[in-house]
C-alpha angles and dihedrals in degrees: 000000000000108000102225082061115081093185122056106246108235120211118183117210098195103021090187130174088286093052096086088073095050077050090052102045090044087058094052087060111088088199087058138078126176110222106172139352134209128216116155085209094091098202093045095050080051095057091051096047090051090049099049102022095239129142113247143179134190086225115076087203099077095052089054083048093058118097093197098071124074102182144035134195107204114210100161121133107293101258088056092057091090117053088035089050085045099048090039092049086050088055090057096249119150105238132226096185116198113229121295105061089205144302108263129042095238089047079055104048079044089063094054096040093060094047097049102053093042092044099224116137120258115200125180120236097230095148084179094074089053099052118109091240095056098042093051076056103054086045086057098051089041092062091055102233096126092059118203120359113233105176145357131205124189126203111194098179128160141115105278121196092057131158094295098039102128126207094247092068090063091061137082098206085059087044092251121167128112094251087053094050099015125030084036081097103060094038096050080054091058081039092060112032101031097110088225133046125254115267109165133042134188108172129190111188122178138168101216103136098053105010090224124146095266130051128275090176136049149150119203116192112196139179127201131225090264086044105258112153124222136177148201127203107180123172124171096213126203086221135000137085127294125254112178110168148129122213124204116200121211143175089245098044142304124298115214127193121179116159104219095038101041131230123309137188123211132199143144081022084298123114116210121196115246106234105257102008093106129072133143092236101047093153099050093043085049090047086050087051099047099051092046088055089043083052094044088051098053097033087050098040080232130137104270118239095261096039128196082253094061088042098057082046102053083045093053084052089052095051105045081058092053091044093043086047093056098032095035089218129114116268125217116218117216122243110264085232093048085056106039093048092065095049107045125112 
């Protein structure tokens, strides 16, 4: 960040339909500014431009070719992050990368890596660990009353293909599927509060719902390094009710995190409320959050809260599930420390 400037300058490459709440969240942080946006749909760049006064282009390059601007959230369809994160690392722009980190291991080393050599911070958009529901978790757990955690279960459960389902998401060559831009989220839960790493997948994937290329239905059975297991059943429905949690099982009771509904805490068959897990705008409070942590980060030279490591660990878990799910044999997940060694300048 350039020192005459007190504020970090925000460009956006694929300022989609959900981006006007990025927009939103960036102007309630005093430490941020937003300087330009990018949307290859022309009419609909103009509209944005129009709503918020900013400057915009249907080209990235020239954003990583302003010097004006010192960071960029990239928000592009998942098989673009790559070679935007790379090319943006290499101009020297500090990066908030929307889930998932790429589609293809190498794509994501070549993010790190990037980071890494030019020194510029690199934060995972993963909006779920900023919500209020999450952090009262990770209090709770902090405080040690539910003693040792035995075992975990996911649900990641919704209609998929809604209004602002995009084409891109149907298909394997952009990434698509609904573990890759669903049930990211509740693994990437399991992913942050399981006291030990992933070690084992076996992995079933299907498309039953909708019969598309990529898959609408899963289950993911994993086991940790001190041999917790854990678990994840996702299905993008047609109809039904949603039903998005994570579950933490401990000796003293059951720890229960939903967004939307907030934490709770069950024991003796009662659930108790966690104190501040619950609002009525979770996602814009998360949004808020994660791009004041982004800001700290860069501000602080520090490691962000959803660091390129955990990224490249939450990555080695997805794929194992893709590769279990083709071979139908269990996949082992490489240590954190085992990847990361290998990549650092």
């Amino acid at each position: 960040m350039k020192k005459q400037e007190s504020r970090i300058s925000v460009g956006i490459i694929g300022a989609g339909n959900f981006s006007t709440r990025h927009i939103e969240a960036i102007r309630r942080v005093p430490q941020l500014r937003l300087a330009a946006i990018c949307r290859r749909d022309a009419p609909s760049l103009v509209q944005l431009m129009k709503m918020y006064q900013v400057e915009g282009t249907t080209d990235y390059r020239q954003l990583l070719e302003n010097p004006g601007i010192d960071a960029l959230l990239i928000a592009t369809p998942h098989h673009l992050h790559a070679e935007i994160a790379v090319a943006a690392a290499h101009a020297g722009k500090h990066i908030l990368l929307e889930k998932p980190m790429a589609t293809r291991w190498t794509d994501c080393l070549a993010i790190y890596d990037a980071c890494k050599k030019n020194r510029v911070t690199l934060m995972l958009a993963q909006v779920g660990q900023f919500t209020p529901a999450f952090l009262a978790a990770k209090r709770f757990l902090h405080s040690g009353e539910l003693g040792t955690i035995r075992a975990a279960h996911a649900v990641s459960a919704s209609l998929w293909k809604h209004a602002d389902r995009k084409e891109w998401h149907l298909r394997k060559e952009s990434g698509g599927g609904y573990l890759f831009t669903v049930a990211v989220h509740q693994l990437d839960v399991l992913c942050a509060l399981l006291p030990s790493e992933i070690r084992r997948v076996h992995a079933l994937l299907g498309n039953g719902f909708h019969l598309d290329e990529v898959d609408d239905s899963g289950i993911l059975s994993m086991k940790c390094n001190n041999g917790l297991q854990a678990s994840l059943h996702f299905s993008g429905f047609r109809n039904g009710v949603n039903q998005v949690e994570v579950l933490l099982y401990g000796d003293n009771g059951t720890l229960k995190i939903g967004f939307s509904e907030g934490a709770f805490y069950g024991k003796d068959q009662k659930w108790k409320l966690l104190p501040g897990s619950y609002t009525v705008n979770w996602m814009e409070e998360a949004l808020e959050a994660e791009w004041n942590a982004f800001a700290n980060a860069v501000v602080k030279n520090e490691v962000p809260q959803v660091s390129g490591e955990h990224g490249l660990y939450l990555m080695q878990v997805l794929f194992a599930a893709k590769a279990s799910a083709a071979s139908g044999k269990e996949i082992i997940v490489p240590s954190v420390e085992t990847i990361t060694t290998n990549h650092a300048s």
